[in-house]
C-alpha positions as CSV (number, residue, x, y, z in Angstrom):
1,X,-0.9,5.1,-11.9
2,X,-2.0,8.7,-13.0
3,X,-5.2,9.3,-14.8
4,X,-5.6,9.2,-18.6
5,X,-4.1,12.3,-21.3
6,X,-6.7,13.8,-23.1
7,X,-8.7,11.6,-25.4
8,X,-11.2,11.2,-27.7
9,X,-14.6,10.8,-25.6
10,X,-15.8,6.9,-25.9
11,X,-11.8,5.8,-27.4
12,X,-10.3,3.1,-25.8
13,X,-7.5,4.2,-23.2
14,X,-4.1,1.7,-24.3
15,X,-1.0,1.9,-22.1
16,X,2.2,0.4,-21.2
17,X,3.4,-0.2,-17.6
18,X,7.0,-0.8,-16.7
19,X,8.9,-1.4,-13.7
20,X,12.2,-3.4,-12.3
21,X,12.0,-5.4,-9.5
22,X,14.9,-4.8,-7.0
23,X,17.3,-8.0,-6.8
24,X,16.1,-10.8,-5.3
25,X,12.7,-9.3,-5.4
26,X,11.1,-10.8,-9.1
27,X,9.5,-13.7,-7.6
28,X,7.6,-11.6,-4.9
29,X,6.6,-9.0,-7.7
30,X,5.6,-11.5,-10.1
31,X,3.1,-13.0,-7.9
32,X,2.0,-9.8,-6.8
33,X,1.2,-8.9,-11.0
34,X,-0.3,-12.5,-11.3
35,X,-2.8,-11.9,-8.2
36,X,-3.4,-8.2,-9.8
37,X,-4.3,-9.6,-13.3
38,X,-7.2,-11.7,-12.1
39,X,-8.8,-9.2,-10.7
40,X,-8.2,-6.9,-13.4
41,X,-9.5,-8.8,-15.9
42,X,-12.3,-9.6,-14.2
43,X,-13.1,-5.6,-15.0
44,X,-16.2,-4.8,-16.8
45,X,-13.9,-2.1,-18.9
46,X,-10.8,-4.3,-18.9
47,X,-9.7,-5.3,-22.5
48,X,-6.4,-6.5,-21.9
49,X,-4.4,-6.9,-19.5
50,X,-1.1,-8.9,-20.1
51,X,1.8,-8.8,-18.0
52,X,5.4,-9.8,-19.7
53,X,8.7,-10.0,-18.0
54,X,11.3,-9.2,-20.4
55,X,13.5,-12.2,-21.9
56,X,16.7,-10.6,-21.1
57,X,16.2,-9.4,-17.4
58,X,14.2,-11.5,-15.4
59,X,13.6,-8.4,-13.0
60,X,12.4,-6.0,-15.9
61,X,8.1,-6.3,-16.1
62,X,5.9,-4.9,-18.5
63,X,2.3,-4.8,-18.8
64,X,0.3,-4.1,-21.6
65,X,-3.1,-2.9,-20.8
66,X,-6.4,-1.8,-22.8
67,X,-9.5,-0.1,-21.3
68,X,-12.6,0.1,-23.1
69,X,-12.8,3.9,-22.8
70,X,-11.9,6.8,-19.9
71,X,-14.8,6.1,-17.5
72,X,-13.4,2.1,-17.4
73,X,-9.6,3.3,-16.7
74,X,-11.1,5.6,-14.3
75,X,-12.5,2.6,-12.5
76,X,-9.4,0.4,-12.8
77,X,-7.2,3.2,-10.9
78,X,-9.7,3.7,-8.0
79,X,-10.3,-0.1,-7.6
80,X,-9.0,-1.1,-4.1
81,X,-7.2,-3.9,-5.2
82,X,-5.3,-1.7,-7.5
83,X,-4.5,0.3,-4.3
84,X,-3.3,-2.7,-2.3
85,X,-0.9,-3.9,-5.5
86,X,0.6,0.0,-5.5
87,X,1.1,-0.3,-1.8
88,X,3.2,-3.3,-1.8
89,X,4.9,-3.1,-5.1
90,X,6.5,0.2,-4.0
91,X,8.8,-1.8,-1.7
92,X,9.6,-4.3,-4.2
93,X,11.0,-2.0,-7.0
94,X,13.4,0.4,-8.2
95,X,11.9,4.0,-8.5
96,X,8.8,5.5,-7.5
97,X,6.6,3.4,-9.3
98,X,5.7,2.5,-12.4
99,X,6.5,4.6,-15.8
100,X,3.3,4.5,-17.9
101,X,3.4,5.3,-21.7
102,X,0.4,6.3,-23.2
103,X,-0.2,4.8,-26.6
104,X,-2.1,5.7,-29.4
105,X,-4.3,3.6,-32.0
106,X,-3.0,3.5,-35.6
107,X,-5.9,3.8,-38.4
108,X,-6.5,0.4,-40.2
């Protein structure tokens, strides 16, 4: 993961992460993402964290993700678990990793 755009001090950081398994390879990276999430969630700064696979395409993952502000993302990406899931999901998936898309809070 890369670190977080520019942001209002103190704002939650919200993102998506997606990624496709390589064929034959969901099972492994969904157990990978299922180990991940506990930990993850166990995060002081961790709002949400909700892995998907999509309906369509079993090997298609998403994860929607929710950090109480900059400082707790920054602690998410430097956690060694994160690390250890980077490691072996690289092998398991098209691309170079994950594509992240930044999102941005609507006003109520």
């Amino acid at each position: 993961m890369s670190t977080t755009p520019s942001q209002v001090p103190g704002e939650p950081v919200a993102l998506y992460a997606e990624f496709t398994a390589l064929p034959g390879r969901e099972d492994e990276v969904a157990a990978l993402l299922s180990e991940l999430t506990v930990d993850v969630r166990r995060e002081p700064g961790n709002l949400a964290f909700d892995p998907h696979r999509r309906a369509s395409n079993p090997r298609e993952f998403f994860v929607y993700e929710v950090y109480r502000d900059a400082e707790a993302f920054q602690a998410h990406i430097t956690a060694p678990y994160g690390a250890v899931f980077n490691g072996a999901l690289g092998d398991l998936i098209e691309g170079d990793g994950s594509v992240l898309t930044w999102l941005t809070p609507l006003p109520a």
